[in-house]
MARSE-443656 format. One record per residue (C-alpha): residue number from 1; residue in three letters; x, y, z. Coordinates in steps of 0.25 Angstrom, whole numbers, plus 2048, in hexadecimal, padded with zeros to 3 digits. Each point is the difference from the previous one (the first is absolute). Last residue first. Layout:
<tikes>
[tike NUM, 'ALA', [X, Y, Z]]
...
</tikes>
This chain:
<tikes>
[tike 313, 'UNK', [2FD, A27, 88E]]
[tike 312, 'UNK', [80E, 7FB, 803]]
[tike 311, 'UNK', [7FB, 7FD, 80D]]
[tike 310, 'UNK', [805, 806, 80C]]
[tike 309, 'UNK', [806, 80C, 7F6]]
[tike 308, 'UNK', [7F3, 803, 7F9]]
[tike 307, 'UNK', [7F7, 7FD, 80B]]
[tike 306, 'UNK', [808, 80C, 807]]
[tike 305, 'UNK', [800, 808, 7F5]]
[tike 304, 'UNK', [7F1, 7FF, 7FE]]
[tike 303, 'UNK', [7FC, 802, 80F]]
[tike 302, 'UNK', [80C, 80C, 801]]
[tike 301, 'UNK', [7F9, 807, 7F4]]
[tike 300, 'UNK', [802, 80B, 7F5]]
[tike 299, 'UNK', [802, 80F, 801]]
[tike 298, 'UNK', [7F3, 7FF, 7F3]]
[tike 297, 'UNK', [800, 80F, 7FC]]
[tike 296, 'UNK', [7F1, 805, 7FF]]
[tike 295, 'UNK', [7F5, 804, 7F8]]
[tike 294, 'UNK', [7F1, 803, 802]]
[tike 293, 'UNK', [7F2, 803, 7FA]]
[tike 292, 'UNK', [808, 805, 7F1]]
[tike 291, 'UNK', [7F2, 802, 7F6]]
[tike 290, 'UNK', [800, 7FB, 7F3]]
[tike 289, 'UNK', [7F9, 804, 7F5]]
[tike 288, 'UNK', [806, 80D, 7FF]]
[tike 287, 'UNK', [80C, 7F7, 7FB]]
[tike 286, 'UNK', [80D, 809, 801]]
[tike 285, 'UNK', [802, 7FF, 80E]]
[tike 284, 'UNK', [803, 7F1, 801]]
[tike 283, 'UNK', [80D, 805, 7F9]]
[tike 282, 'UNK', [803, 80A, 80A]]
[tike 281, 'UNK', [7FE, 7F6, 80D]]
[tike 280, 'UNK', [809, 7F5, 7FA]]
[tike 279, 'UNK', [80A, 80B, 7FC]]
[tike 278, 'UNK', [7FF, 803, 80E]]
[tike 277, 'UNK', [801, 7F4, 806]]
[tike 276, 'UNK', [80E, 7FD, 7F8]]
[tike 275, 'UNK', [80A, 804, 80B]]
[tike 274, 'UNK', [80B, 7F5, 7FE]]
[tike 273, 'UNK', [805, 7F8, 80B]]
[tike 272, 'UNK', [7F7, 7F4, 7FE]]
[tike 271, 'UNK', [808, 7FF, 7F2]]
[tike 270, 'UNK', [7F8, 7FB, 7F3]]
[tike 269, 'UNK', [7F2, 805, 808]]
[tike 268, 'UNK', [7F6, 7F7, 803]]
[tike 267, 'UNK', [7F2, 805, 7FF]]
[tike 266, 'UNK', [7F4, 7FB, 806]]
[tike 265, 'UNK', [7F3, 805, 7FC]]
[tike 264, 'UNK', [7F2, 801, 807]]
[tike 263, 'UNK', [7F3, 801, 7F8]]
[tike 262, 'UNK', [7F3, 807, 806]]
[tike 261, 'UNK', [7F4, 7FF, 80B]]
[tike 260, 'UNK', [7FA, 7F7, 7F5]]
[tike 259, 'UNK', [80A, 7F6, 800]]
[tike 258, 'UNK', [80D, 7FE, 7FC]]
[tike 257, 'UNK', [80D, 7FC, 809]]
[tike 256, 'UNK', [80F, 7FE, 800]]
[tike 255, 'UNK', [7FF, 800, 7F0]]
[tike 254, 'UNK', [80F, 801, 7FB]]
[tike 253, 'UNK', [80A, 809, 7FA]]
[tike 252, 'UNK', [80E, 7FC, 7FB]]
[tike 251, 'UNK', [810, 805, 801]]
[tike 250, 'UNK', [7FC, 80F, 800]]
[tike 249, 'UNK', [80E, 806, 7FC]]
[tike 248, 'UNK', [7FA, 808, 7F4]]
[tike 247, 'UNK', [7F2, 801, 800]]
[tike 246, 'UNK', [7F8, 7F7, 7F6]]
[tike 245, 'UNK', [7FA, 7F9, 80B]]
[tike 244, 'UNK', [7FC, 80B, 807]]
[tike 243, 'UNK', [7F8, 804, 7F1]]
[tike 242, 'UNK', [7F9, 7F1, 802]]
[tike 241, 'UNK', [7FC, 803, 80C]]
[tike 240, 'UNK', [7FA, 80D, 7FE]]
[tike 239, 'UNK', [7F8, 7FA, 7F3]]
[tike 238, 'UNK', [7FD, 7F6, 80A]]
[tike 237, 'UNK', [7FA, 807, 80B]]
[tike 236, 'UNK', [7F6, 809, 7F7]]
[tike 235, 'UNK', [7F4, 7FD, 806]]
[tike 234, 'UNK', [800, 807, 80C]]
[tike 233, 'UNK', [807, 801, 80E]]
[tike 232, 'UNK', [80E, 7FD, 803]]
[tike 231, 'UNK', [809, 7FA, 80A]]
[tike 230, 'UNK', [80F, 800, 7FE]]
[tike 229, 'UNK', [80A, 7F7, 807]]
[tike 228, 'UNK', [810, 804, 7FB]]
[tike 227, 'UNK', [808, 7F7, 804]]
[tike 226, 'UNK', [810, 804, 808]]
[tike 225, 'UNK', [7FF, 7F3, 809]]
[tike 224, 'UNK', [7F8, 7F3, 7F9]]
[tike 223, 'UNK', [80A, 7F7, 7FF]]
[tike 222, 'UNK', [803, 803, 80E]]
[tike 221, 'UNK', [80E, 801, 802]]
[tike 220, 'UNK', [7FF, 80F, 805]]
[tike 219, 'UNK', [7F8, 7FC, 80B]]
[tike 218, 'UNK', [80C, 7FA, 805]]
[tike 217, 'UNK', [809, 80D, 7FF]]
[tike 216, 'UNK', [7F5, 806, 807]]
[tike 215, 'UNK', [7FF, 7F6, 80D]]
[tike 214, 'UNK', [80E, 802, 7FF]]
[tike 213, 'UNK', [80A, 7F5, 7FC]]
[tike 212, 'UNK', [805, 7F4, 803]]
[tike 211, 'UNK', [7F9, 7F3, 7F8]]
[tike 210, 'UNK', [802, 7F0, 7FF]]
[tike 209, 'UNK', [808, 7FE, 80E]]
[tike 208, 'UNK', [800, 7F2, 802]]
[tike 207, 'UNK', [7F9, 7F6, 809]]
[tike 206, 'UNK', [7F4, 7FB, 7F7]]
[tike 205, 'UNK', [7FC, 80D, 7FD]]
[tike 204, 'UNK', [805, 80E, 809]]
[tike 203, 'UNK', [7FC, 80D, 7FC]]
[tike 202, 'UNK', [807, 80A, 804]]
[tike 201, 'UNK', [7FA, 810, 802]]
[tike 200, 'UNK', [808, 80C, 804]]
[tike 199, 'UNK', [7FC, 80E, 804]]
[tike 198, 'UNK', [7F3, 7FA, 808]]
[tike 197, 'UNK', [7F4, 806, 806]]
[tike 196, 'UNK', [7F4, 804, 7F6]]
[tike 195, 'UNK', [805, 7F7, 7F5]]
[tike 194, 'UNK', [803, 7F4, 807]]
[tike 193, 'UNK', [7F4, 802, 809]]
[tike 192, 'UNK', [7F6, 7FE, 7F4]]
[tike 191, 'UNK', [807, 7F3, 7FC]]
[tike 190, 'UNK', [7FC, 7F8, 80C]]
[tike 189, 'UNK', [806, 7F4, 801]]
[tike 188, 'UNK', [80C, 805, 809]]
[tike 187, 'UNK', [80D, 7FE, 806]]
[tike 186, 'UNK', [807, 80B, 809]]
[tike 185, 'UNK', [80E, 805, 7FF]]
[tike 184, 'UNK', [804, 80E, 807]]
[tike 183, 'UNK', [80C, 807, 801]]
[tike 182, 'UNK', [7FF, 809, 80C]]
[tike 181, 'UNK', [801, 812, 801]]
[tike 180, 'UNK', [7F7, 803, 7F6]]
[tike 179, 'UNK', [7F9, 7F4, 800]]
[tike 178, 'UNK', [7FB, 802, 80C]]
[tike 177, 'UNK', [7F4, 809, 7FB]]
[tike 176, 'UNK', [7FD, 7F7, 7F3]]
[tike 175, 'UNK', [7FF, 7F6, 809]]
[tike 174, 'UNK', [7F6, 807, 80A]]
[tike 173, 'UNK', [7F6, 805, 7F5]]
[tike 172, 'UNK', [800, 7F2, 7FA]]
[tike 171, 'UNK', [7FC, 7FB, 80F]]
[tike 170, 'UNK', [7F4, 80B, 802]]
[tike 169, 'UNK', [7FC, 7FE, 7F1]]
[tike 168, 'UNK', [7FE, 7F0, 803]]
[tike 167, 'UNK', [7F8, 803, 80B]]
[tike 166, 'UNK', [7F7, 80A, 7FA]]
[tike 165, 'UNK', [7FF, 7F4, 7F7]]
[tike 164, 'UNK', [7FD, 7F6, 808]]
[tike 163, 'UNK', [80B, 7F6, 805]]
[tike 162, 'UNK', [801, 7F2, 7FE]]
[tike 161, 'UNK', [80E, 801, 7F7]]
[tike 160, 'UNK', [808, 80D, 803]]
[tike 159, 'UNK', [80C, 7FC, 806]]
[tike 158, 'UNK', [802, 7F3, 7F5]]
[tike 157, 'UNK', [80D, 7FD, 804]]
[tike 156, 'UNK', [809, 80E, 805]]
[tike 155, 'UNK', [80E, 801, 801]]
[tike 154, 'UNK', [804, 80C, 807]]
[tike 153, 'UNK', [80C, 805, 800]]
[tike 152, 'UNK', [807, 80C, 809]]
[tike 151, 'UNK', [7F6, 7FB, 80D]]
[tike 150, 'UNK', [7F9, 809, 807]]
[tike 149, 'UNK', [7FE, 7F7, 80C]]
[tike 148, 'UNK', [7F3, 7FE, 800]]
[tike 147, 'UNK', [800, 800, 7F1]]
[tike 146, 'UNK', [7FE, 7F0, 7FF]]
[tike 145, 'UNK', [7F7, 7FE, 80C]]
[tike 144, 'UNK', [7F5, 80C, 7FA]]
[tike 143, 'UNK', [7FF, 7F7, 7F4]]
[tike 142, 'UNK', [7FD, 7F4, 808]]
[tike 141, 'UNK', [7F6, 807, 806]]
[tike 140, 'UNK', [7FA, 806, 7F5]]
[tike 139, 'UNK', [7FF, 7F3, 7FA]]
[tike 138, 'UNK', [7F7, 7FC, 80E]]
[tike 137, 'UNK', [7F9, 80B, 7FE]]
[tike 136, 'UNK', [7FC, 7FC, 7F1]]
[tike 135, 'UNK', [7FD, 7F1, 804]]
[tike 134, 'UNK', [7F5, 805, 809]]
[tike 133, 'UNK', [808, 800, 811]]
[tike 132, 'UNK', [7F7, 7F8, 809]]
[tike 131, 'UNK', [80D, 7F6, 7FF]]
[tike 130, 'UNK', [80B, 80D, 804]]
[tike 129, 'UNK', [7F9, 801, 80C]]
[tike 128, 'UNK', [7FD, 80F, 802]]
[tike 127, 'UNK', [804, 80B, 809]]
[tike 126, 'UNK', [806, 809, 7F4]]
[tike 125, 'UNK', [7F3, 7FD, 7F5]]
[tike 124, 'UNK', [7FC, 80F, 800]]
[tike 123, 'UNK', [80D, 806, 801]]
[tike 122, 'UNK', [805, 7F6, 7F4]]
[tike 121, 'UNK', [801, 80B, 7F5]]
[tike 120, 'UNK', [810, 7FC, 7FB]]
[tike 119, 'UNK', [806, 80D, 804]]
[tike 118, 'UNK', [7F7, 800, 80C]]
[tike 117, 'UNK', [805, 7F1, 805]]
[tike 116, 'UNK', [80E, 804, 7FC]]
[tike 115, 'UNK', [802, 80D, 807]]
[tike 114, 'UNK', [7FB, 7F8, 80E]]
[tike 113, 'UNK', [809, 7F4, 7FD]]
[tike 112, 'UNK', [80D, 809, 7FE]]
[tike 111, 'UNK', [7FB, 808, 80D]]
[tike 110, 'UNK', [7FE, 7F5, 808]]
[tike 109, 'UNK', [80D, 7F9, 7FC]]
[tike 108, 'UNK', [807, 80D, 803]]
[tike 107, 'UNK', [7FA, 803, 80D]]
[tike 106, 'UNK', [805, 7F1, 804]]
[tike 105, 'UNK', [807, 7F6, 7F6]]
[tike 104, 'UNK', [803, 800, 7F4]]
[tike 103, 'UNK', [80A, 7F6, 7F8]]
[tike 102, 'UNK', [7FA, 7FA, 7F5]]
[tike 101, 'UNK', [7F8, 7F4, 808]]
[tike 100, 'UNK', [7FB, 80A, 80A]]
[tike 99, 'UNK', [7FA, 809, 7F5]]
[tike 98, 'UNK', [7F9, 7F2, 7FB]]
[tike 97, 'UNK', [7FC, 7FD, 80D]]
[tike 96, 'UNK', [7FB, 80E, 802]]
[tike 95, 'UNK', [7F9, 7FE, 7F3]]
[tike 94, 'UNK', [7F9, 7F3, 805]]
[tike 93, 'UNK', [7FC, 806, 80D]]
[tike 92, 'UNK', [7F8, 80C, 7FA]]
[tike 91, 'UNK', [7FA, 7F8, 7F6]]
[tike 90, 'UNK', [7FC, 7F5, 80A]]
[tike 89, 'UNK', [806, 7F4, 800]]
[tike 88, 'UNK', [7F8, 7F2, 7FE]]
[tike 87, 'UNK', [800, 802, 7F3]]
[tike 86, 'UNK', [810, 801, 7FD]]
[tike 85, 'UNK', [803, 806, 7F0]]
[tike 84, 'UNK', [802, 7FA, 7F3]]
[tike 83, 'UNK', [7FA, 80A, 7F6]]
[tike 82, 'UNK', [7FE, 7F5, 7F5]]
[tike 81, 'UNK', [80B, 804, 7F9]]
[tike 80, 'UNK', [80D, 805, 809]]
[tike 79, 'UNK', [803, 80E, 803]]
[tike 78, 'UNK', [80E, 803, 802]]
[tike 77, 'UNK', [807, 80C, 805]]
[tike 76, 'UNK', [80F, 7FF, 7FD]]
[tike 75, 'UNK', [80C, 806, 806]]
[tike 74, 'UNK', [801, 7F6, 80C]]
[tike 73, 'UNK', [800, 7F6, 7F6]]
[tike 72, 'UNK', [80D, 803, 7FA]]
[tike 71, 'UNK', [807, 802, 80E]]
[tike 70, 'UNK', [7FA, 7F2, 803]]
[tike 69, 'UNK', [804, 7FA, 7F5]]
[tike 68, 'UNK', [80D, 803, 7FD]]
[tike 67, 'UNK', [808, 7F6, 7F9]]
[tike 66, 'UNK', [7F2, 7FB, 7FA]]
[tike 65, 'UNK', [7F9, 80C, 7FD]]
[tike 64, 'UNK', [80C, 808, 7FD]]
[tike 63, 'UNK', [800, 810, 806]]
[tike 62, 'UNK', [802, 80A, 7F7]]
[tike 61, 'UNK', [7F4, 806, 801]]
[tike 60, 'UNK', [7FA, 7F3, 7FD]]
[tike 59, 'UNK', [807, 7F6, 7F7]]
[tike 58, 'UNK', [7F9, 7F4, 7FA]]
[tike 57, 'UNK', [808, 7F5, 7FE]]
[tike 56, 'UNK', [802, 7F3, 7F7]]
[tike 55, 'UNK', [7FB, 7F2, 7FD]]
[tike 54, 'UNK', [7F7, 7F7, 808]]
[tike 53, 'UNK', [7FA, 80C, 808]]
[tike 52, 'UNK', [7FE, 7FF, 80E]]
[tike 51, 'UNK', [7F2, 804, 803]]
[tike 50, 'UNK', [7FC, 809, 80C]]
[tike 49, 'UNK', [80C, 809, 7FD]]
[tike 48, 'UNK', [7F7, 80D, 7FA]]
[tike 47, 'UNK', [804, 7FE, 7F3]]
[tike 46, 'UNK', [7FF, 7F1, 801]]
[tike 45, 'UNK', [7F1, 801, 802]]
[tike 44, 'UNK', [7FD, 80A, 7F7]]
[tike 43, 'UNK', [805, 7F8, 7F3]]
[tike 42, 'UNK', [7F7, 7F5, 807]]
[tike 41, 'UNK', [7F5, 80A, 7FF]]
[tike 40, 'UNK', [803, 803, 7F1]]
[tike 39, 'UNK', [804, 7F3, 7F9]]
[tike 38, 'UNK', [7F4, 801, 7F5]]
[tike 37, 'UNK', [7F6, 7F5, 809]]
[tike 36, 'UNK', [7F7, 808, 7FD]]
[tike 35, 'UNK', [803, 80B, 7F4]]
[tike 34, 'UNK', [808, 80B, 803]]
[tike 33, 'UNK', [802, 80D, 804]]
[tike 32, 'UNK', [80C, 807, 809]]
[tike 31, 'UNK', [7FF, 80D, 802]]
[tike 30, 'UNK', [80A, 809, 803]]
[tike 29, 'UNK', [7FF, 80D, 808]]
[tike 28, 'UNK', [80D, 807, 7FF]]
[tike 27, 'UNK', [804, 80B, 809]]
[tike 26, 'UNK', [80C, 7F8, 807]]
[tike 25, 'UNK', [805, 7F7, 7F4]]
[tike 24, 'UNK', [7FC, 7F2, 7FA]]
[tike 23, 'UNK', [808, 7F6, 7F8]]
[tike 22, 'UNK', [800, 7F6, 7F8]]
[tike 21, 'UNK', [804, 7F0, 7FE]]
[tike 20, 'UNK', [7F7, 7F4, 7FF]]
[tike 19, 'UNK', [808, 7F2, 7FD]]
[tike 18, 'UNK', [7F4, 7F8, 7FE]]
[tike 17, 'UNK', [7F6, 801, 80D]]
[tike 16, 'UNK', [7F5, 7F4, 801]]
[tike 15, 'UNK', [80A, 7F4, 7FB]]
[tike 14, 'UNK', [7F8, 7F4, 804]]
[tike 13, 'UNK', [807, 7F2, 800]]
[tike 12, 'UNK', [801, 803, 80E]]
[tike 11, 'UNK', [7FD, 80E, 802]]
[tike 10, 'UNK', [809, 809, 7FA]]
[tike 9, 'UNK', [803, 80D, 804]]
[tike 8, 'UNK', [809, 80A, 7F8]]
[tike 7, 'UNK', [805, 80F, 803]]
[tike 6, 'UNK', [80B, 803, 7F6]]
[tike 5, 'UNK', [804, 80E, 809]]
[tike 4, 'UNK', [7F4, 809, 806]]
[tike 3, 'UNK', [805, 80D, 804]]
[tike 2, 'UNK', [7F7, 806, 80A]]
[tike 1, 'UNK', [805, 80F, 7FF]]
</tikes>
């Protein structure tokens, strides 16, 4: 596992990282979120040993970052933000340079880098220059150095940012692929591909951990996970709400929306656990002047709980 152990980093009289602890196991895909400036990248950095942390450790595979660096960082694959990469080298070259840098050499460099460029979809792009390279080839490049070597933990900043989203399905297909035999750290803005690739989401604010938990669990703390949102059609939408509000643990009712096309409800229930839609359907059933267009369970959402928890709002 990486074991991360009071990990703080201070920079001047600026403390970026306070005193983050946790830890991440072979088959997990955590994901780290947070605000700019939130701690994240440098919490990477020291992870991987290219920072040295003002206070504590991090621990991976058993191996200390700072008493044994080098057999700690053999472990890891690393791919930095911004897809720092060499421009003047050609795909080709610059991940044999890489293979050569973690060991390899000869028929089993070639092969290592052969594997990777068409794990990684470079085939087409193997001859050239890095700097011809767009911005998403050159991430895919970067991304293709930090699993040459099948790493058992990856530590990944950003490894989807600048590319299209075919491309961006391509890499979050291959993470949740490795992630069965690695544990896998990647930092993120994009809340979509918390939900669709990792098993455990952080988020980091002002360089503390202020969430741990599921992308389900996190959506659970939504204020507005467990609602109830009911469409209908006809002129009788307020006798209906007012028979909702009446029902028993229905915390209120509210107007989302009214127009001509129809009125739109919102209702909270007392406990978010508790099945109350179909109450709420049956008793919007006994108007006939009231026609049900559509209901459905509010899950909640990351982008709320995620303001919610960076802000306080």
């Amino acid at each position: 596992m990486i074991e991360v152990k009071n990990l703080t980093k201070q920079f001047g009289n600026h403390l970026a990282v306070d005193h983050i602890s946790f830890t991440a196991e072979k088959g997990e895909i955590v994901g780290f979120l947070g605000p700019n400036g939130a701690g994240k990248s440098t919490t990477m950095r020291m992870i991987t040993g290219f920072f040295p942390p003002t206070e504590g450790t991090v621990v991976i595979g058993g191996s200390d970052i700072l008493k044994q660096s080098l057999a700690a960082r053999q472990k890891i694959g690393y791919l930095p933000e911004n897809a720092p990469v060499y421009p003047d080298m050609t795909v080709t070259r610059y991940l044999e340079f890489c293979a050569e840098i973690r060991g390899f050499s000869g028929s089993a460099r070639n092969r290592r880098v052969g594997e990777t460029i068409e794990r990684c979809f470079l085939a087409g792009v193997r001859n050239q220059d890095v700097n011809t390279l767009s911005k998403g080839y050159k991430q895919r490049v970067c991304f293709a150095q930090s699993i040459l070597h099948d790493p058992e933990y990856l530590i990944l900043d950003e490894p989807t940012d600048g590319l299209d989203p075919n491309q961006k399905h391509e890499v979050r297909l291959m993470i949740r692929e490795m992630s069965a035999s690695k544990a896998i750290i990647f930092s993120t803005h994009i809340l979509d591909e918390v939900d669709s690739v990792c098993s455990r989401a952080m988020i980091i604010a002002g360089g503390k951990v202020v969430a741990d938990d599921t992308p389900d669990g996190l959506r659970r703390r939504s204020a507005l996970h467990g609602s109830v949102v009911l469409t209908l059609k006809g002129e009788g939408a307020g006798d209906v709400q007012q028979r909702i509000e009446e029902l028993g643990g229905v915390a209120s009712v509210s107007v989302v929306d009214s127009d001509n096309d129809g009125t739109t409800l919102r209702i909270i229930p007392d406990d978010p656990g508790a099945p109350v839609a179909d109450r709420v359907i049956a008793a919007a059933g006994q108007d006939d002047r009231a026609r049900i267009s559509s209901v459905f369970v509010e899950q909640g959402r990351l982008d709320d709980v995620f303001r919610e928890i960076t802000t306080g709002n």
